[in-house]
C-alpha positions in Angstrom: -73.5 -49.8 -88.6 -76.2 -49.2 -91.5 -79.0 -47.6 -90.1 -82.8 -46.9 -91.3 -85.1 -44.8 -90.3 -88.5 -46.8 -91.1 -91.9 -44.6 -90.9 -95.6 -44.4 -91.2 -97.2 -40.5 -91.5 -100.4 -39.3 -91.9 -100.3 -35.8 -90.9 -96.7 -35.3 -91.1 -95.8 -35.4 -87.3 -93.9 -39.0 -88.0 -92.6 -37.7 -90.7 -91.4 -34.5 -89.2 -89.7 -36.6 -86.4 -88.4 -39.4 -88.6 -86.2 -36.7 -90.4 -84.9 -35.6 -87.5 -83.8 -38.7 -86.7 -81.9 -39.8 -90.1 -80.5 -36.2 -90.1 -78.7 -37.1 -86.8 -78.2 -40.8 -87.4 -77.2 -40.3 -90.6 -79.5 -43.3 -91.5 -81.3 -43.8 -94.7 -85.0 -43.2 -94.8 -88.1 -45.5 -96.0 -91.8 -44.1 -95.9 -94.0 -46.4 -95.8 -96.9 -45.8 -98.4 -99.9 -47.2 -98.9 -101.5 -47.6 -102.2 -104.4 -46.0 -100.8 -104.1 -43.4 -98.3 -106.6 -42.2 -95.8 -105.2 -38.7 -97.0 -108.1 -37.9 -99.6 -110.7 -38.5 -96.4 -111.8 -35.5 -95.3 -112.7 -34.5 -91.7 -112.3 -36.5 -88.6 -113.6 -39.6 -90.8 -110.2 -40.2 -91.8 -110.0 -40.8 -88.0 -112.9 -43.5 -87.8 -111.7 -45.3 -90.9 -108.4 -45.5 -90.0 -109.1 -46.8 -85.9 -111.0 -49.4 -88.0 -108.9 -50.7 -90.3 -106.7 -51.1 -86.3 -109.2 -53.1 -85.2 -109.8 -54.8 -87.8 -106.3 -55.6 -88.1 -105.8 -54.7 -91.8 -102.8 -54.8 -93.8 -103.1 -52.0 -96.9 -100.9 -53.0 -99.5 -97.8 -50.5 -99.7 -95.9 -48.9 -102.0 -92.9 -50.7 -103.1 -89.4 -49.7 -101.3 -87.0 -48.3 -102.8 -84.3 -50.1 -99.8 -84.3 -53.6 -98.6 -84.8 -53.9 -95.3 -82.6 -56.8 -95.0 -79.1 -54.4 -95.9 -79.6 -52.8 -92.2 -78.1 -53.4 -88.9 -79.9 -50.9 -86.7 -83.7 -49.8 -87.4 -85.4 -47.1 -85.9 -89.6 -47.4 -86.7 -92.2 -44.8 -86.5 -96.0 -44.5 -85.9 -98.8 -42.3 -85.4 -100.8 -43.6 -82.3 -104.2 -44.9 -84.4 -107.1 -46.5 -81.8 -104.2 -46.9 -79.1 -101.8 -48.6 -81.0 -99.5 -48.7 -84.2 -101.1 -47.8 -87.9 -102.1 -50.4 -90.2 -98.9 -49.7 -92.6 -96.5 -51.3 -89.9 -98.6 -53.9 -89.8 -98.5 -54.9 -93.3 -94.6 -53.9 -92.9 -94.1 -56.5 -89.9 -95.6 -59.1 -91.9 -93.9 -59.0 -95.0 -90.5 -57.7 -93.3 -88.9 -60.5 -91.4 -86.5 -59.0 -89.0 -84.6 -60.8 -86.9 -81.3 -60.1 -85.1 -81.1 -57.0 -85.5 -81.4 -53.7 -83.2 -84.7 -51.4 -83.0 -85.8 -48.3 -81.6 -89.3 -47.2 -81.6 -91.0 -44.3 -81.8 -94.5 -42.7 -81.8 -96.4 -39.6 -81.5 -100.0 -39.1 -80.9 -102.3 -36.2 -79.4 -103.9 -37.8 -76.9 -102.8 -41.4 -75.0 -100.4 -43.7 -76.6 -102.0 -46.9 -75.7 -100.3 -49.6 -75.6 -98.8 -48.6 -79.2 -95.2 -49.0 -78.3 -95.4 -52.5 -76.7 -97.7 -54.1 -79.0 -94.7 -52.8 -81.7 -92.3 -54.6 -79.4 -93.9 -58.0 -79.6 -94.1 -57.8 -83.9 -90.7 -57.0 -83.7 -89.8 -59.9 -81.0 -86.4 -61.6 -82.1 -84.5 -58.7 -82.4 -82.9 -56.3 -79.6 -84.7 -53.1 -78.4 -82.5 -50.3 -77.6 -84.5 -47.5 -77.0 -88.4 -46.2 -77.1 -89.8 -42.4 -77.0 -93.2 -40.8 -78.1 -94.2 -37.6 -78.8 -97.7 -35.3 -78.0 -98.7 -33.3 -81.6 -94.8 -32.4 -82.5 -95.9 -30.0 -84.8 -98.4 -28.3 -82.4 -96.1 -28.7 -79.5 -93.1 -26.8 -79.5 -92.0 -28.2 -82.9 -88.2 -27.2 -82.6 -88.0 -29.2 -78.8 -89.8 -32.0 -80.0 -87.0 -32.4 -83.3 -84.0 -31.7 -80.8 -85.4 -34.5 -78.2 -85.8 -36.9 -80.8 -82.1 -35.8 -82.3 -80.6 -36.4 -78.5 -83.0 -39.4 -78.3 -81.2 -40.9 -82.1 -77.6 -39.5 -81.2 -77.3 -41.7 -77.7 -78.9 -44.7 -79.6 -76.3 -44.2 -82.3 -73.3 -43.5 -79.8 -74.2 -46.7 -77.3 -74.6 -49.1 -80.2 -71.5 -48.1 -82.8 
């Protein structure tokens, strides 16, 4: 079953956890980048900017991929918790992305509540089969090294109950 690891990082704690899963899943890897990052915002503004553009449901145009989504079986997708729910590159993703079919886990970390983050991900992604869901508090502040092995055992019984 080809697998990919599909992700969204600002800070890196996505990121950190999205390895961790393709290093145990063996899955191939796509960042999601926009053309425009929040990155170069210093400060917490990069935290009011970016819970608006979640509000104000906006789609930044990406990167392009260097995969096609549509070569993949099993997908496991990743966000940062932004305003209580998923950041504005899976939206554009989910819109231009038409998956159907096909089996998703999802995944999240945040540092404070996650909102409703992982259900409203489950209803962009309705059409397709979810097999598992996890979030993380701050990986990278928290115990870095648990967080990485949870989301390893987390991957390895997704991969084992769906080969």
């Amino acid at each position: 079953m080809k697998t990919l690891v599909i992700f969204y990082s600002l800070e890196g704690n996505t990121k950190y956890l999205a390895h961790a899963i393709a290093e145990t899943s063996g899955a191939d890897i796509l960042e999601l980048k926009p053309k425009k990052d929040l990155v170069r915002i210093k400060g917490v503004g990069k935290y009011f900017w970016g819970g608006g553009q979640v509000v104000m449901k906006e789609k930044p145009d990406l990167v392009p991929f260097d995969v096609d989504p549509a070569h993949y079986d099993l997908f496991f997708i990743g966000t940062p918790v932004w305003a209580f729910s998923y950041a504005p590159p899976l939206r554009t993703f989910f819109s231009g992305i038409k998956l159907k079919n096909k089996k998703i886990a999802l995944f999240c970390s945040h540092g404070g509540t996650m909102g409703r983050t992982l259900e409203n991900m489950k209803k962009r992604v309705a059409g397709n089969t979810i097999v598992g869901t996890i979030d993380f508090f701050e990986p990278l502040k928290n115990k870095p090294e648990e967080c990485a092995q949870r989301a390893r055992q987390w991957a390895g019984g997704i991969i084992s109950a769906n080969s």
